[in-house]
N, C-alpha and C positions, 0 to 999 in steps of 0.2 A: 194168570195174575202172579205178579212175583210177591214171595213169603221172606218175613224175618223173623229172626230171634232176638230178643235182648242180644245187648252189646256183650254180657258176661259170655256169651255160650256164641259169639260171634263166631271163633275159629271153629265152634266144635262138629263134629261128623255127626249126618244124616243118616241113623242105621235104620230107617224103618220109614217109608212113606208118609205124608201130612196124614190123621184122623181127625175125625171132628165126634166133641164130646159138645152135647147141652149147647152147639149151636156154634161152639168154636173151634180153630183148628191147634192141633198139637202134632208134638213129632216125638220121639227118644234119641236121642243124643250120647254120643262118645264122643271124652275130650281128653287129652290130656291132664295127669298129677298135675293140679301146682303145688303139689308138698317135698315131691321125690325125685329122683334119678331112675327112669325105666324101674320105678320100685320100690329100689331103695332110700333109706331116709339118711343119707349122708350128713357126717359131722363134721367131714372135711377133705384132704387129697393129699396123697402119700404116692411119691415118686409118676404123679401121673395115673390112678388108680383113687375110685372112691372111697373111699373109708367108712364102712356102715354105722350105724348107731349101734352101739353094744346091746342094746332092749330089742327085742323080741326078733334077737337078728338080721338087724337093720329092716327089716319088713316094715314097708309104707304101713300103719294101718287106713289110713285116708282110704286108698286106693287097694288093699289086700295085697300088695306088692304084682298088679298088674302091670302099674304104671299110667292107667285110666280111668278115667270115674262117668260110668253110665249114668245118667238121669234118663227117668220117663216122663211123658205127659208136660214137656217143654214147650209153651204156647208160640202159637205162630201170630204174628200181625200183618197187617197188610200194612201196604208203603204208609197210607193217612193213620194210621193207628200207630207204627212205629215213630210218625213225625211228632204225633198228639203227644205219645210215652214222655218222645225227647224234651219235649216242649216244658211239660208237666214234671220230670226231674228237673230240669235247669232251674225253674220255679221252686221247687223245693231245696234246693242247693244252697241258689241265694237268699231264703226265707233261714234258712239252717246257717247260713254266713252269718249274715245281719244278726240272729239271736245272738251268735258265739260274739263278734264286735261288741255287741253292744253290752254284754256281760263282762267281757274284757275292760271297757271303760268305765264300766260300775267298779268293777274291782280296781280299777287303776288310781279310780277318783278316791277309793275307800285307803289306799295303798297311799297316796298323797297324802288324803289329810291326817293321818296317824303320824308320816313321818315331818312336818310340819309344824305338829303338835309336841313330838318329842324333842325335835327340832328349836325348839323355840323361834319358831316363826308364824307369822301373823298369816288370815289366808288371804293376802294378798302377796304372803313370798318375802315378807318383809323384815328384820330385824336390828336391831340396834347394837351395834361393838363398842364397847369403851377403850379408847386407846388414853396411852401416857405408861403411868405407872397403875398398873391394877393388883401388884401384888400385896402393897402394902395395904389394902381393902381387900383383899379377895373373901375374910371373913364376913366383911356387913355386906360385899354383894351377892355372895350365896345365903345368907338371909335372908336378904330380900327378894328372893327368886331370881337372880340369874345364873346364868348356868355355862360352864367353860365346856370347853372342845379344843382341841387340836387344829380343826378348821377355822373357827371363828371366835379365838380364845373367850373372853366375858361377852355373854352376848345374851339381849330381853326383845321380846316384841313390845314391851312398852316401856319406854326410856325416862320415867317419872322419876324428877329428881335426879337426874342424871345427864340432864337436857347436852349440857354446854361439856361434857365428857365422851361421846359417843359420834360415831358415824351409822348412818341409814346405809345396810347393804339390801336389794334385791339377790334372789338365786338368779334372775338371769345374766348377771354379772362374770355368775362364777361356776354358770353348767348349764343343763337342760333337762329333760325328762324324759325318759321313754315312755312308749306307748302302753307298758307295763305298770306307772307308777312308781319307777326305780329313776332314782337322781343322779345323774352322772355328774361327777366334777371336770371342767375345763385342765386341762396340763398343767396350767399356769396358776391354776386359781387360789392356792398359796403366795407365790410370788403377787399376785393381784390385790391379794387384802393388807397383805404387809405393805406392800407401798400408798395403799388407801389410808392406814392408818398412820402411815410416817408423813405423809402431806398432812393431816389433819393437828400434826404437832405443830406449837407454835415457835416459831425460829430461836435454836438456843445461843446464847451469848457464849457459852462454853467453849474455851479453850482449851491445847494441850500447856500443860505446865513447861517452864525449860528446865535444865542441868540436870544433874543429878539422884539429887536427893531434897525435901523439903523440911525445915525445921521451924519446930513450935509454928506451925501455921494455921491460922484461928479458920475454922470452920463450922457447918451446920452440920448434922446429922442427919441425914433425911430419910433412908431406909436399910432396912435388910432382908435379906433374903435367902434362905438355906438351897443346900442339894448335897446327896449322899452318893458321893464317886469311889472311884475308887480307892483313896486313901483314908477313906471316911465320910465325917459331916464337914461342910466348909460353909462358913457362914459369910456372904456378898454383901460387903457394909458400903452406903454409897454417901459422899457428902458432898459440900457445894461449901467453894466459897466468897467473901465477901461480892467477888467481881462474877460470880457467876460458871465459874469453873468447876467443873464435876472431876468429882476423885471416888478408884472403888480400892476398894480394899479386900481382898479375899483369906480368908485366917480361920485356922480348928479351934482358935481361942473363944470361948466364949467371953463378949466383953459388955458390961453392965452401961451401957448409953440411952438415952431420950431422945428421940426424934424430935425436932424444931430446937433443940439444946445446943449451945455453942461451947466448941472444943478447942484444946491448941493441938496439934496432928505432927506428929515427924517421922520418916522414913523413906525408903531408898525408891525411885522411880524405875518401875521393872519395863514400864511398854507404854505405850500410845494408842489407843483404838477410837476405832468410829462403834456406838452404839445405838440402833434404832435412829441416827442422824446426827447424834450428839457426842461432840468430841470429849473424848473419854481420858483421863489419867490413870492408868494403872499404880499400886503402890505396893511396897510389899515392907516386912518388918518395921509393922507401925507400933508408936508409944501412943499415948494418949493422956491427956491431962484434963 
């Protein structure tokens, strides 16, 4: 009858004939380190040459610096015993798979809804962006619980009061998930909301102004908005006028105006720009009355 070993001691040498203990058979066994080099416990190879470990010089202790590791009393099976083993690890394998899976998904699930939550998203993946001008509200919508990012500038899962200001984005718009619970963003998916939000404006009358300069020209005041570059603070005044025409104005001056308050405006036209979709005037050394 033919005898096996476990798969571990598969290569290993037969020093001593099959016994039989309490009804079964065994053998003793010589195998090869797997810790060492013929011994030694190398750290690495130098010109073609081991290089020992500097501890107890390089001496395997696994092995006593044989280079083999004797076991005794190494059960034998017969061919249906070794199939039943195999049969019954593969069982335990995928019993031992399935737990780690399915701990993985617990945690994935748990790993979602936190960032979800942080997220300001609903658990359906859902949230609401305010497009237009959000910075001259940006103080009553973080009041009122909404919350900016980089990603999805002003953004609520519940869009109350805010109804006819806002687009509905899903994440699968603008990524996916791994099987970890980690959100990956799409390449584009800045380019994707930006232009979600510029379709959701409604079409501006706005012109560029001609010639060169504009005098005593009656306008609105509609917002401002700061940032601290490198020459300073610069204060981004933006106005409209009668026809619809958007004028900005960028200046260190701090200048004393009311939004919805009508001005007379003169000064020099520096540029032309398209903003968020909206033909833009540039202005520079403005008066104001």
């Amino acid at each position: 009858m033919t005898y096996k070993t476990a798969d571990s001691y598969k290569n290993a040498e037969w020093i001593c004939d099959p016994y039989e203990v309490d009804g079964k058979l065994y053998v003793n066994i010589k195998k090869k380190c797997d810790r060492c080099t013929k011994g030694i416990y190398a750290i690495g190879n130098e010109n073609g040459h081991i290089k020992p470990h500097p501890a107890f010089g390089g001496v395997c202790l696994k092995c006593g610096g044989s280079g083999f590791i004797y076991k005794d009393k190494v059960r034998l099976y017969t061919e249906a015993e070794y199939e039943r083993n195999k049969e019954y690890q593969e069982k335990a394998r995928k019993r031992k798979e399935e737990k780690r899976e399915a701990e993985m998904l617990r945690s994935a699930a748990a790993k979602k809804k936190e960032w979800l939550e942080k997220n300001s998203f609903d658990e359906n993946e859902n949230t609401y962006i305010i497009f237009g001008d959000s910075y001259s509200i940006k103080d009553e919508l973080k009041a009122a619980g909404w919350r900016f990012s980089h990603q999805f500038l002003w953004h609520k899962p519940d869009p109350a009061g805010y109804e006819d200001r806002v687009i509905k984005l899903n994440l699968s718009e603008v990524g996916s998930w791994t099987v970890y619970g980690a959100f990956v963003f799409n390449e584009d998916a800045a380019d994707y909301i930006k232009q979600k939000l510029d379709n959701a404006l409604p079409p501006s009358k706005s012109e560029w102004l001609e010639g060169e300069k504009v005098e005593d020209l009656t306008v609105t005041f509609v917002s401002k908005r700061e940032f601290d570059g490198y020459y300073g603070l610069t204060n981004i005044l933006t106005f409209e006028t009668e026809e619809g025409n958007v004028l900005t104005w960028y200046t260190s001056t701090n200048q004393n105006l009311e939004i919805g308050e009508s001005y007379f405006i003169s000064g020099k036209i520096k540029d032309r720009k398209k903003y968020k979709g909206v033909k833009t005037t540039i202005l520079t050394r403005c008066k104001i009355q």
